[in-house]
N, C-alpha and C positions, 0 to 999 in steps of 0.2 A: 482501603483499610477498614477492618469491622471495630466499630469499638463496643468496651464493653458493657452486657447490657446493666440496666439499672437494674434496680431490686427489683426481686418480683416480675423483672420480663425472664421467657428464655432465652437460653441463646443459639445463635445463627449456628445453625447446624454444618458439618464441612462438605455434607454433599449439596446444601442450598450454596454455599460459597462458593464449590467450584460451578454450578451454573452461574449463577451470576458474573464470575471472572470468563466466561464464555462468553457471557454476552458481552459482556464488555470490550473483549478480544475482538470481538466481530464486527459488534456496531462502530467500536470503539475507534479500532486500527481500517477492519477489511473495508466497512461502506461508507464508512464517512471521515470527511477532511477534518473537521472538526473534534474534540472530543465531549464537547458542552454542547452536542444537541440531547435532546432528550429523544430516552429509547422507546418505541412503540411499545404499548402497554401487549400486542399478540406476542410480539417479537420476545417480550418478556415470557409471556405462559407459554410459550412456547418450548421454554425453556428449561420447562419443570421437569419435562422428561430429557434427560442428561442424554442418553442416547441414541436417541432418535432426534437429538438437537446436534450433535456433533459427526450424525452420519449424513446431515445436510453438504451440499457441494458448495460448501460457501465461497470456495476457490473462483466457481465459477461465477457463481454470484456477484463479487467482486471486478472480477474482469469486466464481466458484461455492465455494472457502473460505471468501473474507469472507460471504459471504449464509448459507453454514451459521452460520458462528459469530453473525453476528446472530440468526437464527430461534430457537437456541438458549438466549437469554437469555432470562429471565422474571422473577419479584417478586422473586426469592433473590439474582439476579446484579445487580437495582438495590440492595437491603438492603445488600450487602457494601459497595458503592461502593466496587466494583473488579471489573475484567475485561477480560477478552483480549479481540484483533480479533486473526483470522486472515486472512491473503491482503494486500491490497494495500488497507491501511488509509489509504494518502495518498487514493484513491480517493474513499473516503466522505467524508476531509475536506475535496477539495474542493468533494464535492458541497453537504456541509453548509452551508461557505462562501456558495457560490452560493445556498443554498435558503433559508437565513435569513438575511436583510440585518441582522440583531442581531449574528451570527456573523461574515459578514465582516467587519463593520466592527469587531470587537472583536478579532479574531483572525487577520484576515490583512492584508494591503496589497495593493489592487486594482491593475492596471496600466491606468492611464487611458488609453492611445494604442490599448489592444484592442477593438476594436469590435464583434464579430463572438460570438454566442450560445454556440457551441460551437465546438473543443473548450472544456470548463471547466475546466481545467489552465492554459490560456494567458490568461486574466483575473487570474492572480494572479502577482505577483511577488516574494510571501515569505509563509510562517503562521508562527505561533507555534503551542506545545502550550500548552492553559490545565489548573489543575489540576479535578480533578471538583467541587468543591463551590463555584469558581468557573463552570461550566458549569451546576450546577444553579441558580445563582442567578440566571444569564442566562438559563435556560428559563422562569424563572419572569415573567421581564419580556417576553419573546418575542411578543409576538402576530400577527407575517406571517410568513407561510410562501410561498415560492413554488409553490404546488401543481404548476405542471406542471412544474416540476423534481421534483417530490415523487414527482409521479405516475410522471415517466418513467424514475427508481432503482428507484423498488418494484415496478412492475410487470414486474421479471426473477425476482421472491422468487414 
């Protein structure tokens, strides 16, 4: 939200706003978990040019985040039961969604009028977040996987 300026300043122009609502989108949702880190000051001037900042492949960018931060997990980061996703964590869940019919049906709401494989973003009409020891109770009942969902997320890792 811009507020307004005081006397004697200008004001925020609506093409400096929509970059900034860019970065924010990006740093915001796509690379990070958080949305109180602070944003690289390049990342920022980068930004000045609206165009050449929104024909960046942030998509991939994103991905390539989240897939570190998974690879990165091992025995220590299940022990804790707790850990970050980097990048664009709606991604994985709805892949998850999709890929284990235990999962959707526990944790999202399918849109029945969608008829069509992909995208998998537009078979779903709302998720919920479950907390972890609920998830783990539900791996543990889990036994169909959709493999070629399975196959076709891992096979960018």
């Amino acid at each position: 939200m811009f507020l307004k300026p005081k006397e004697g300043e200008p004001a925020v122009e609506d093409e400096e706003k929509l970059c900034l609502a860019a970065v924010v989108l990006t740093e915001g949702i796509l690379l990070t978990p958080y949305g109180k880190e602070k944003i690289p000051l390049p990342r920022l001037q980068h930004a000045s040019d609206f165009e050449m900042y929104t024909a960046q492949p942030w998509g991939k960018e994103a991905f390539s985040v989240l897939s570190n931060s998974i690879l990165r997990m091992d025995e220590k980061t299940w022990a804790k039961e707790k850990y970050d996703l980097r990048g664009f964590g709606l991604a994985l869940t709805i892949w998850v969604l999709s890929a284990v019919p235990a999962f959707g049906a526990a944790y999202g709401v399918k849109d029945k009028e969608f008829q069509s494989e992909y995208p998998l973003i537009l078979k779903w009409k709302s998720t919920t977040t479950p907390e972890f020891f609920k998830i783990v109770n539900l791996v543990n009942d889990v036994s169909e996987v959709s493999f070629c969902l399975f196959t076709e997320f891992f096979k960018w890792f």
